[in-house]
Steps between C-alpha positions, in 0.01 A plus 500: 500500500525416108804327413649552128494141263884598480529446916342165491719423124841588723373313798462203321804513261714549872328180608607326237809569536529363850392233411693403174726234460923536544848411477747502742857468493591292804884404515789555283833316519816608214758186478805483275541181293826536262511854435105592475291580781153325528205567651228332700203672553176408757172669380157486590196517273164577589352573193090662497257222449387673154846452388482108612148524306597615173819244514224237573305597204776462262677841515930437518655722777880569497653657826862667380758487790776789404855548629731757495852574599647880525797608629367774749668870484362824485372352194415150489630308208318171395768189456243239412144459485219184418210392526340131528137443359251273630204412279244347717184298289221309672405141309141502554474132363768386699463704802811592533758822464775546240783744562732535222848745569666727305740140372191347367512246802162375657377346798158416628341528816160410617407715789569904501689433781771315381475734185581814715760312713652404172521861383581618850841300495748675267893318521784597325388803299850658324509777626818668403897384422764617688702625214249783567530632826828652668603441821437820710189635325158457624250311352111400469281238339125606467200265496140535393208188424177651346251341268524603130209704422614498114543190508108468489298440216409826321168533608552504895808745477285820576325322779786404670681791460252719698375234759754421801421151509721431188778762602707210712882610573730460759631849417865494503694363809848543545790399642891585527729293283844427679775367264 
């Protein structure tokens, strides 16, 4: 029996898939400090081995970490939303990673390891003040870690766009937020 090139083209795309690197969202905690509530956040990278190749030949990564808070009704109204950026460079000459955040603040690492357990350990994100919520209403806060696909250099956009080894997200997660 003759299979069609497009068979063995879908075959392989769904294998690569399976097998692509992810992000997970393990654990959330919301805390209030004055009148904000902060976030700490557990994730879990596990990014595709081309991705950990290109950022070994030179190629900057950023993985975005969004948050959003919406008061939930038959319509769900957003209260507050952010997002922190991680730029992630390997030093070739050095040997070592650079991660620069959305402050401008950098720290260095030299194993991926203690890179990803770095960016796996979010504390005290603001989340939202609680000027903002009412007592009585119900609330959510939203999360969602993916890797920054235009945040790549021009020329590897396209690529990435269509191959599921770049496309790493956590989706969104949520979670109720109880004032």
């Amino acid at each position: 029996m003759k299979h069609p090139r497009w068979m063995l083209f879908l075959l392989l795309l769904v294998v690569q898939t399976v097998f692509a690197g992810h992000i997970d969202i393990l654990e959330t905690r919301v805390w209030l400090q004055d009148e904000s509530y902060l976030l700490d956040a557990d994730l879990g990278y596990e990014p595709d081995e081309k991705v950990m190749e290109a950022l070994g030949n030179g190629i900057p990564v950023v993985f975005r970490i969004s948050f959003v808070v919406e008061e939930q009704g038959l319509i769900s109204r957003e209260l507050a939303s952010r997002e922190v950026d991680f730029t992630v460079r390997f030093r070739s000459l050095a040997a070592f990673y650079e991660v620069t955040n959305s402050d401008g603040a950098r720290r260095t690492f030299v194993s991926r390891a203690a890179l990803f357990t770095y960016l796996g350990e979010l504390r005290g994100i603001p989340l939202v003040s609680t000027t903002e919520l009412e007592p009585g209403k119900n609330y959510r806060y939203l999360v969602k870690a993916e890797l920054d696909i235009d945040s790549l250099p021009l020329p590897m956009r396209p690529m990435a766009w269509f191959s599921p080894v770049w496309k790493l997200s956590s989706g969104w997660k949520e979670w109720p937020l109880n004032p």
